[in-house]
C-alpha positions as CSV (number, residue, x, y, z in Angstrom):
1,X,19.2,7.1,10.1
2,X,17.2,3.7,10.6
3,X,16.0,3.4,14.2
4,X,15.3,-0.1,15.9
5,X,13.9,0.7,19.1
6,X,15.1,-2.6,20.3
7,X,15.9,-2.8,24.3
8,X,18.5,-5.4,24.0
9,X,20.8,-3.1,21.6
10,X,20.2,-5.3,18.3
11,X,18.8,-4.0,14.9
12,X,16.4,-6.4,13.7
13,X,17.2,-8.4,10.5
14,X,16.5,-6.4,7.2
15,X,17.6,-9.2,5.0
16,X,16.0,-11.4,3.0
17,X,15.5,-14.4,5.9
18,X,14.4,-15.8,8.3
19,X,13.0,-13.7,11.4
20,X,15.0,-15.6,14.3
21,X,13.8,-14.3,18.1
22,X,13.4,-15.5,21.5
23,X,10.7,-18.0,21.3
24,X,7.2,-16.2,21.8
25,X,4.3,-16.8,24.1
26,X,1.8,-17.8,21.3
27,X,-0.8,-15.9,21.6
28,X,-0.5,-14.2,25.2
29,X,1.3,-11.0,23.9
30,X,-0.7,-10.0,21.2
31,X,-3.5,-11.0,23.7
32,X,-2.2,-8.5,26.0
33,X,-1.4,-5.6,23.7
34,X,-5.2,-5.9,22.0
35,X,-6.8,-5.6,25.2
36,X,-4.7,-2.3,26.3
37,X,-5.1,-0.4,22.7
38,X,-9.2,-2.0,23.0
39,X,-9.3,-0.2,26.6
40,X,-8.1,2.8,25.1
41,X,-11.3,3.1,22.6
42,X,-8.3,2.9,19.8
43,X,-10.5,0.4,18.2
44,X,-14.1,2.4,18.4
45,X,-15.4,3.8,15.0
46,X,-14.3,7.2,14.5
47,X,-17.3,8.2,11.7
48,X,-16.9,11.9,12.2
49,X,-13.6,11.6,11.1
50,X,-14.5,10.0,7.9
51,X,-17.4,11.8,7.0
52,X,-15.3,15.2,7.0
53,X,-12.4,13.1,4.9
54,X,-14.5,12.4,2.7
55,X,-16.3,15.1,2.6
56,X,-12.5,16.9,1.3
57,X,-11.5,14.8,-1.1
58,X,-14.9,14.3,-2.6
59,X,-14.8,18.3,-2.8
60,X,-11.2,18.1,-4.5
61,X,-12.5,15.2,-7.0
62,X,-15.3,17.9,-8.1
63,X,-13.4,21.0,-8.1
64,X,-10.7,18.9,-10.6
65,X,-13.1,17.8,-12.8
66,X,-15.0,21.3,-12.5
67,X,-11.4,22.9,-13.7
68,X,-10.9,20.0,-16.2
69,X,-14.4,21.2,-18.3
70,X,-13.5,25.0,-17.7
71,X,-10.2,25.0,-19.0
72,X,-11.2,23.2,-22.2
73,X,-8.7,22.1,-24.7
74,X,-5.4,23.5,-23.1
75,X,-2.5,22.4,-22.6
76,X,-2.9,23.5,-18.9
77,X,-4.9,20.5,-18.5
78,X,-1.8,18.7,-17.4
79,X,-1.7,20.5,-14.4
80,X,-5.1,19.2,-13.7
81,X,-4.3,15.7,-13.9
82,X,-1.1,16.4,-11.7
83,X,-4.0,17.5,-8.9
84,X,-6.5,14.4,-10.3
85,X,-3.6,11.9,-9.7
86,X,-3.2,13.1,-6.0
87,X,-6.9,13.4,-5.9
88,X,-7.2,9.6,-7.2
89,X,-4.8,8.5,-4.6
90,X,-6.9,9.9,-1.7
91,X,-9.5,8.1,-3.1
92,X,-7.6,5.1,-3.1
93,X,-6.6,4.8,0.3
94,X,-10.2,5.6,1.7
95,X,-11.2,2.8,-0.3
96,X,-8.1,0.8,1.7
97,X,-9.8,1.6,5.0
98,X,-13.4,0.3,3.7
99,X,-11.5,-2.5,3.0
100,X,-10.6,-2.8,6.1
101,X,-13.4,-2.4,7.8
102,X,-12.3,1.3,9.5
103,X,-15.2,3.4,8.5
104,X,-18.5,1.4,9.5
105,X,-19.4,-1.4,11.7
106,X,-20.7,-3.5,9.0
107,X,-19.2,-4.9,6.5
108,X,-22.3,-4.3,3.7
109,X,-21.8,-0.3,4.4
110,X,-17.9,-0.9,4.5
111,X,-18.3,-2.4,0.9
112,X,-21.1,-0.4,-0.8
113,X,-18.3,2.7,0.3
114,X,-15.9,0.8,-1.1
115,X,-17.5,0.8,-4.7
116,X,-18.1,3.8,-4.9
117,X,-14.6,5.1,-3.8
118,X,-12.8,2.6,-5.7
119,X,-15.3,1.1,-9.0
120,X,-16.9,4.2,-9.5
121,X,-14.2,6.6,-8.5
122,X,-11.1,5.8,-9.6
123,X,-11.8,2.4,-11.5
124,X,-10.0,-0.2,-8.8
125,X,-12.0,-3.3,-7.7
126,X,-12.6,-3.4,-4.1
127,X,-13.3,-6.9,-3.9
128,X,-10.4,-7.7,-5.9
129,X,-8.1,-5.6,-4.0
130,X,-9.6,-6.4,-0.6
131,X,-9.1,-10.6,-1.5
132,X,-5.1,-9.9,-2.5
133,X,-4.5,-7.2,0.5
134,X,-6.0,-10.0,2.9
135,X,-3.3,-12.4,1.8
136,X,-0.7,-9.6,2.3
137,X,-2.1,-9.2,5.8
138,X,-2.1,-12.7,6.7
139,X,1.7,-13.6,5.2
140,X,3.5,-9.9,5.0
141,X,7.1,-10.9,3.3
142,X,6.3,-14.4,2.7
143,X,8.0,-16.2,0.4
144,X,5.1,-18.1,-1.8
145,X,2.1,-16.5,0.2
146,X,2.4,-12.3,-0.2
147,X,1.4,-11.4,-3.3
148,X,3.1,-8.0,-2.2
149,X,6.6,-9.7,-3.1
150,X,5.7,-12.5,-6.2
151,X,5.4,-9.4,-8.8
152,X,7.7,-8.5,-11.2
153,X,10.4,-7.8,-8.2
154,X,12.2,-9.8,-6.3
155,X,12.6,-9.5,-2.3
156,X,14.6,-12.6,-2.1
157,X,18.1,-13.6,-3.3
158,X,16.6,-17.3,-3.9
159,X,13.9,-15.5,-5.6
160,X,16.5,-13.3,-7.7
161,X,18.5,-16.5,-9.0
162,X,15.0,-18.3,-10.4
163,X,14.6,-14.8,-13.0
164,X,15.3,-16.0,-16.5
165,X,15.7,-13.6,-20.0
166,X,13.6,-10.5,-19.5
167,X,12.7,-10.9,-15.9
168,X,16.1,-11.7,-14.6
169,X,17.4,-8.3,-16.0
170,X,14.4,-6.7,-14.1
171,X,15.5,-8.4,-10.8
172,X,19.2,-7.3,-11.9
173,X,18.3,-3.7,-12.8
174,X,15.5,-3.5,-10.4
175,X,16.6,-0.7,-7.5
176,X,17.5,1.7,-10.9
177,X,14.2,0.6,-12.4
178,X,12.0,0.7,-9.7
179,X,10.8,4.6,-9.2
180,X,10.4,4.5,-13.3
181,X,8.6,1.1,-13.0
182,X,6.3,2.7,-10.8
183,X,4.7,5.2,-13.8
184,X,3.3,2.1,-14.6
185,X,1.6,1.1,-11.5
186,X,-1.9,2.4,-12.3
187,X,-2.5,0.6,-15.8
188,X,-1.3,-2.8,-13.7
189,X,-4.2,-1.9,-11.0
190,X,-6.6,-1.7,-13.5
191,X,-5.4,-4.4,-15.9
192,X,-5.5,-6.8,-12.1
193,X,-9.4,-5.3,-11.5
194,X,-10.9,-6.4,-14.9
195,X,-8.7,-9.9,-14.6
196,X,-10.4,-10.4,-11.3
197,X,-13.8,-9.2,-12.5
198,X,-14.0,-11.3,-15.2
199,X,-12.1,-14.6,-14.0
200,X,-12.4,-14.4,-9.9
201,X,-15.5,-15.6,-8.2
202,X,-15.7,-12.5,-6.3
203,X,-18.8,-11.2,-4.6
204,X,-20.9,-9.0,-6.6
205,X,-18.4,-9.5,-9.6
206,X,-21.4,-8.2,-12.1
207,X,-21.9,-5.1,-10.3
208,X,-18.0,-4.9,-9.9
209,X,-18.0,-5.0,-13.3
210,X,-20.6,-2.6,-14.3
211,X,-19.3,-0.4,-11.8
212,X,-15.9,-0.2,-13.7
213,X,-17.6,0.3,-16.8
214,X,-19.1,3.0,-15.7
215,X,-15.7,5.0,-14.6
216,X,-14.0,3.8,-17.5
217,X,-17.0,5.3,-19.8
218,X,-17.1,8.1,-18.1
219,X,-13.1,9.5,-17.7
220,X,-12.4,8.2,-21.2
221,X,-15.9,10.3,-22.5
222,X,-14.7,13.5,-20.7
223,X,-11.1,13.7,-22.1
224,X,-11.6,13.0,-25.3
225,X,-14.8,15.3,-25.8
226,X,-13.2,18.1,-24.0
227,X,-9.6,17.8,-25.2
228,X,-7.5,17.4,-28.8
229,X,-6.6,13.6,-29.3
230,X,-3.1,14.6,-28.5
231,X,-3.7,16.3,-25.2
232,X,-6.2,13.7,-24.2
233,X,-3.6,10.7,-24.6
234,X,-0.7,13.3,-22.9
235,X,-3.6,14.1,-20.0
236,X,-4.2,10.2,-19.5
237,X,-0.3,9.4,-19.6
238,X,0.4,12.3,-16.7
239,X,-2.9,11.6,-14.4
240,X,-2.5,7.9,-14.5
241,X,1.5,7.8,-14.7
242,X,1.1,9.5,-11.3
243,X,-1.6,8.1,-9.8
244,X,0.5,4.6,-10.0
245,X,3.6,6.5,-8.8
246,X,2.0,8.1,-6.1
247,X,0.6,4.8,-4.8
248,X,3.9,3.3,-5.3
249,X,6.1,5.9,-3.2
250,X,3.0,4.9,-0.2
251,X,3.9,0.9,-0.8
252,X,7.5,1.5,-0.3
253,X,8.5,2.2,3.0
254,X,6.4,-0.2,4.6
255,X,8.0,-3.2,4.2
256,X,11.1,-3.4,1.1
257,X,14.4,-3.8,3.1
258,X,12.6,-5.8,6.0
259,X,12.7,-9.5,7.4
260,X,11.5,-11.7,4.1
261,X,9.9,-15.2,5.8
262,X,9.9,-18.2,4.1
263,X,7.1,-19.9,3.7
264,X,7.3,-22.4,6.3
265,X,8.1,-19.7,8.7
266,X,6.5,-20.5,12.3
267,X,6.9,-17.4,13.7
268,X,4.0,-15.9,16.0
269,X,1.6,-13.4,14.8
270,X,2.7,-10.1,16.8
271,X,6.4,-10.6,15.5
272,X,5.5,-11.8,11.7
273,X,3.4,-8.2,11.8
274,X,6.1,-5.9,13.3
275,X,9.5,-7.4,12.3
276,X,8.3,-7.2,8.4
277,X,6.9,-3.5,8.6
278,X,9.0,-0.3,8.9
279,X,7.1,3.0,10.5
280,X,7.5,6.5,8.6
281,X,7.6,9.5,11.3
282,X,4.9,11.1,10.9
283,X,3.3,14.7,11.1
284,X,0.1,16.2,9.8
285,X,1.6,16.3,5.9
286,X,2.8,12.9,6.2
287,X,-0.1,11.3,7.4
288,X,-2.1,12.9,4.9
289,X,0.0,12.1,2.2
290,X,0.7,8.6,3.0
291,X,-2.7,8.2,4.4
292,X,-2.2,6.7,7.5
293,X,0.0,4.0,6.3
294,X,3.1,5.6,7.8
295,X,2.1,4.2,10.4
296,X,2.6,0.2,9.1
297,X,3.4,-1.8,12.0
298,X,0.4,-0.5,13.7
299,X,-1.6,-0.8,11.2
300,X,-0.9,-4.6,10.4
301,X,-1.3,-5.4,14.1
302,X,-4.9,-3.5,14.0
303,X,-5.7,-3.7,10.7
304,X,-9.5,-2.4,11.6
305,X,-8.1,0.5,13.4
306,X,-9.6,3.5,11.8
307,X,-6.5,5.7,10.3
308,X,-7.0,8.4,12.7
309,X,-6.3,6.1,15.5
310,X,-3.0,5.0,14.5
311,X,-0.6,7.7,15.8
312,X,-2.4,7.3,19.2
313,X,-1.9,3.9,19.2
314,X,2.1,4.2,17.8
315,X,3.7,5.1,21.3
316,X,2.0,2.4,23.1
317,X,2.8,0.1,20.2
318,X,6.8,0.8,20.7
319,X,6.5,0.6,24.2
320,X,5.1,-2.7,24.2
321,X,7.6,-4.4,21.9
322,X,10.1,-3.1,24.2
323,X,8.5,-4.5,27.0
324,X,8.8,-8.0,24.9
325,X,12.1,-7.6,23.5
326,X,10.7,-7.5,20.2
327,X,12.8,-4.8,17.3
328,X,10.7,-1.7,16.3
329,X,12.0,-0.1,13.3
330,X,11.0,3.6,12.3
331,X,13.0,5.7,10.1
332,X,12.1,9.0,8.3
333,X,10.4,9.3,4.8
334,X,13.5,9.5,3.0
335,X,15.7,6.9,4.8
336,X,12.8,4.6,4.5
337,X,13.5,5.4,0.5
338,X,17.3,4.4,0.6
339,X,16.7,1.4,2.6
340,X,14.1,0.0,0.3
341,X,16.0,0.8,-2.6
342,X,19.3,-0.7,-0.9
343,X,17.6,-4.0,-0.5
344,X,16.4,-4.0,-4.3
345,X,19.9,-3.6,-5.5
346,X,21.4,-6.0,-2.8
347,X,18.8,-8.3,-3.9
348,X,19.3,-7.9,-7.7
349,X,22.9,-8.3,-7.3
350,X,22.3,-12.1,-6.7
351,X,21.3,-12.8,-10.7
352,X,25.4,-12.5,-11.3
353,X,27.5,-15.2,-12.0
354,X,30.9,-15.7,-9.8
355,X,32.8,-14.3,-13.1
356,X,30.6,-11.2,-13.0
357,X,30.5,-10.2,-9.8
């Protein structure tokens, strides 16, 4: 079941509108929960942790590709891109927190990380992805400002009823068609990273570029020297087909099937964050295989929290917005699932006509 832990016995909206609350103090509430999770040290650099993260999934991203040149041309290689997409997805979401700012106090030795994680590693643009994830940050569920929500789905019934030919039976179809869509995700990260690369002015877009290059060289060189034609293309369909779904199942939970804002939306910062996020419980295996971002309302509130500070700061987080009066909603992994794809279909269902429907 879908908890709100929400003092006043009211489930917070998760319908595509407005957020409508008690009027907020501007500012003096999120004033006053920063300075109690800062007091904690939930805020301090936690390098250790990262260096022994890294340290494991820069291990696993070796031993794959160590078991990708020993197997040779088998057919067994699929199993290694099975463990290469989860591989690329840890990469993925260390290069999130160098986005972020959660590993190092600078933002130089934040970035060069991110390049290497993301370029080098698994051929995503950090700068790129840390200029679009900003904008999700500062408008999450927007109408008009999160580019989370103006893809190829619509969060929005107003949204829904704009979709014409082709994208109008996506936005019909699109709580059936959105786990297959996500096969797909991957080739749309790296088709957005060149885009950016060669049209954005992002910082160090040459290196960027090179740096993509470089991965793109280097994967494509391995699989087809060391496999058939046929069991290259099948090894690059699995590894990357799951790498995008894997990324997708982590995007779901946090925020489909909550409060979608409109664009003129005035409300305050601490309730934009919180009323358009949804919590995953969490436990070790979670955590680790959402990479922290379970934890979404927390992380959206702090978004420079490193990751291993988030379930420290989650009870504190809840018992503030009870303090305020202010919905928290946390569900488990597989509710959070059902709700997101509820809204989809709710949404989708607003393409029919009166003699459809």
């Amino acid at each position: 079941m879908l908890d709100y832990m929400d003092p006043g016995g009211e489930n917070a909206a998760s319908t595509a509108s407005t957020v409508q609350t008690r009027p907020p103090k501007r500012g003096s509430e999120y004033a006053v929960l920063l300075r109690r999770v800062r007091d904690a040290g939930l805020l301090d650099r936690q390098l250790r942790y990262y260096i022994w993260k890294t340290a494991v999934v820069g291990g696993a991203f070796v031993a794959g590709w160590a078991a990708f040149f020993l197997l040779g041309d088998s057919w067994w290689q699929l199993a290694t891109a099975v463990f290469l997409a989860a591989v690329f997805a840890q990469f993925a979401f260390l290069g999130h927190d160098a986005g972020h700012r959660q590993i190092f106090g600078t933002r130089r030795a934040n970035y060069l990380y991110g390049v290497i994680a993301g370029n080098l590693g698994i051929g995503l643009s950090i700068g790129w992805w840390t200029s679009n994830h900003n904008r999700h940050h500062a408008h999450p569920n927007t109408e008009g400002a999160d580019p989370d929500i103006m893809g190829i789905l619509a969060h929005s019934g107003d949204r829904a009823r704009t979709g014409k030919g082709f994208r109008r039976f996506i936005f019909r179809h699109q709580g059936w068609l959105f786990f297959p869509m996500l096969l797909l995700e991957a080739g749309s990260l790296h088709f957005s990273s060149v885009r950016a690369v060669l049209r954005w002015s992002i910082p160090n877009r040459v290196w960027e570029g090179v740096l993509l290059a470089a991965h793109a060289a280097g994967y494509l060189a391995a699989v087809f020297l060391v496999l058939s034609p046929g069991k290259a293309v099948a090894f690059i369909v699995v590894q990357q087909g799951l790498f995008g779904f894997y990324m997708g199942c982590t995007f779901a939970p946090n925020h489909k099937g909550m409060a979608v804002l409109a664009e003129d939306d005035a409300t305050d910062y601490l309730r934009r964050q919180v009323l358009t996020s949804r919590n995953v419980r969490g436990s070790f295996l979670v955590d680790t295989a959402l990479g922290g971002l379970n934890y979404q309302i927390e992380h959206h509130l702090f978004p420079s929290m490193p990751r291993s500070n988030l379930r420290k700061a989650q009870p504190m987080v809840a018992q503030f917005c009870g303090e305020i009066g202010v919905p928290y909603c946390e569900t488990g992994l597989f509710d959070s699932y059902a709700q997101a794809l509820q809204h989809l279909h709710t949404v989708g269902q607003a393409t029919r006509t009166p003699t459809e429907a």
